[in-house]
KOLVODREN-24268 format. One line per field, with one value per residue (C-alpha): x, y negated, z; chain; residue number from 0; residue in one letter. Coordinates in steps of 0.1 Angstrom, whole numbers, padded with zeros to 4 digits. Example, Ala and Ser with C-alpha at 12.3 -4.5 7.8 and 13.67 -1.06 7.14 Angstrom:
BEGIN
px	0123|0137 .
py	0045|0011 .
pz	0078|0071 .
drenfi	A|A .
nupa	0|1 .
vose	a|s .
This chain:
BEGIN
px	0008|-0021|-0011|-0016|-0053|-0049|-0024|-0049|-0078|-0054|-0042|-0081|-0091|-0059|-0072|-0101|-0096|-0079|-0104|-0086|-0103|-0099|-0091|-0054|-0044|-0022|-0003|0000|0006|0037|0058|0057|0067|0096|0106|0106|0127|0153|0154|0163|0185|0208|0200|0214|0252|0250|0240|0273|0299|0287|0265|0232|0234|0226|0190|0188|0205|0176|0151|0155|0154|0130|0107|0122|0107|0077|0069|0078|0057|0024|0033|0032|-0003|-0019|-0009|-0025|-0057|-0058|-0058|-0082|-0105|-0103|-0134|-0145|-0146|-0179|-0198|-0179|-0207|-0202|-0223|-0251|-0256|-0244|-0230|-0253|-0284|-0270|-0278|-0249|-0263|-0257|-0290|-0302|-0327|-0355|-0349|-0364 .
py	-0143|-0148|-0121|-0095|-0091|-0097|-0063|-0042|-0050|-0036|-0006|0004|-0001|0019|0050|0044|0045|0078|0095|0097|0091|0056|0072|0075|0040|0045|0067|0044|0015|0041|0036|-0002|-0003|0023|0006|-0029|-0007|-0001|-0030|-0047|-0026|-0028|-0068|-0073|-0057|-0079|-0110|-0105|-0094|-0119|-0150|-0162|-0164|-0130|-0136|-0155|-0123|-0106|-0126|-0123|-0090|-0085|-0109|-0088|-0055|-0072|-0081|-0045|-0028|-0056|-0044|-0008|-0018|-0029|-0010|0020|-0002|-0010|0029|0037|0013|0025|0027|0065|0080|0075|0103|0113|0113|0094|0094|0115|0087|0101|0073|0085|0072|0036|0007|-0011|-0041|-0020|-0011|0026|0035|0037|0006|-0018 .
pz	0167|0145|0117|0144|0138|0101|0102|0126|0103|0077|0093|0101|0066|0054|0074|0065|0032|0032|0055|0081|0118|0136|0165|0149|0149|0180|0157|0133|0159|0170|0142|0146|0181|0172|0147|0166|0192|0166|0151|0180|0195|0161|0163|0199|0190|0155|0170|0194|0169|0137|0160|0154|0119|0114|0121|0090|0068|0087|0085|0045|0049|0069|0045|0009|0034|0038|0003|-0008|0018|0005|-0031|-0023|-0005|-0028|-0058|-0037|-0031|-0062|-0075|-0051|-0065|-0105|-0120|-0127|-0163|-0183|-0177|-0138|-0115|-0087|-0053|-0074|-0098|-0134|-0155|-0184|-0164|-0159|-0188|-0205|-0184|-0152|-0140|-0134|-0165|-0138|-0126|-0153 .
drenfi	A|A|A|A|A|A|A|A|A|A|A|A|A|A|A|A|A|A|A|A|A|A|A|A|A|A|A|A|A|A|A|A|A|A|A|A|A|A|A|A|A|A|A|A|A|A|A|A|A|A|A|A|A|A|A|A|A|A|A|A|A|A|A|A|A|A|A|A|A|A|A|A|A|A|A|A|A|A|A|A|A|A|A|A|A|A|A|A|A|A|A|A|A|A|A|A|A|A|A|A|A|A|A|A|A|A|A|A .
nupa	0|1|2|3|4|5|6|7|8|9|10|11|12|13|14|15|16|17|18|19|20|21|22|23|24|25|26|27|28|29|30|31|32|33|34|35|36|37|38|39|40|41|42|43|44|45|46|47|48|49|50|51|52|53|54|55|56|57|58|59|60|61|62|63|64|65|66|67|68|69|70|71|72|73|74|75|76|77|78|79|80|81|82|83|84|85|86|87|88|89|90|91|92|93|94|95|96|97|98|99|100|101|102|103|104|105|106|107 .
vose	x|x|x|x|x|x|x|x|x|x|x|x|x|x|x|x|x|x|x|x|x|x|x|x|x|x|x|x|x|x|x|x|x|x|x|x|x|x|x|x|x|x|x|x|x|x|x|x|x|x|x|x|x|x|x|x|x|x|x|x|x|x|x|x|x|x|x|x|x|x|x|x|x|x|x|x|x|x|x|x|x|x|x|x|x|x|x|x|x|x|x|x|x|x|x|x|x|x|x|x|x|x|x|x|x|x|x|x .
């Protein structure tokens, strides 16, 4: 499937993002593959008692998962991105030494 890379390139940039090492993305890969596991294993005994129609019922919620799980993403991006206060210093550079056109006061 061609979202596969598209979700690794997400999961690297996620631990990434909050320091942690790269090395850990088998962890993270962990949970998916457990909860494939379980997911299919409850799926098998549904499909038997209700018929293939319960794919659909899944598949929606499966999808209403999904979108929750992107929201959730990228309301933490997005907070992890916030500009810094006016007068934080940030990387060494204090906010005071920066022009209201954005260059350093050295710069120009």
């Amino acid at each position: 499937a061609g979202v596969m890379p598209v979700l690794d390139g997400l999961t690297l940039s996620q631990l990434d993002r909050e320091g942690k090492d790269k090395h850990d993305y088998g962890k993270e890969r962990v949970y998916g593959a457990v909860s494939w596991g379980i997911a299919h294993i409850a799926l098998g005994p549904a499909i038997d008692r209700f018929g293939f129609k319960t794919i659909y019922a899944t598949t929606i919620l499966s999808f209403i998962g999904c979108m929750v799980t992107f929201q959730l993403y990228a309301k933490s991006n997005s907070a992890a991105n916030e500009y810094t206060e006016v007068g934080e210093i940030e990387d060494g550079i204090d906010s005071t030494d920066v022009n209201y056109d954005g260059y350093l006061a050295d710069e120009k």
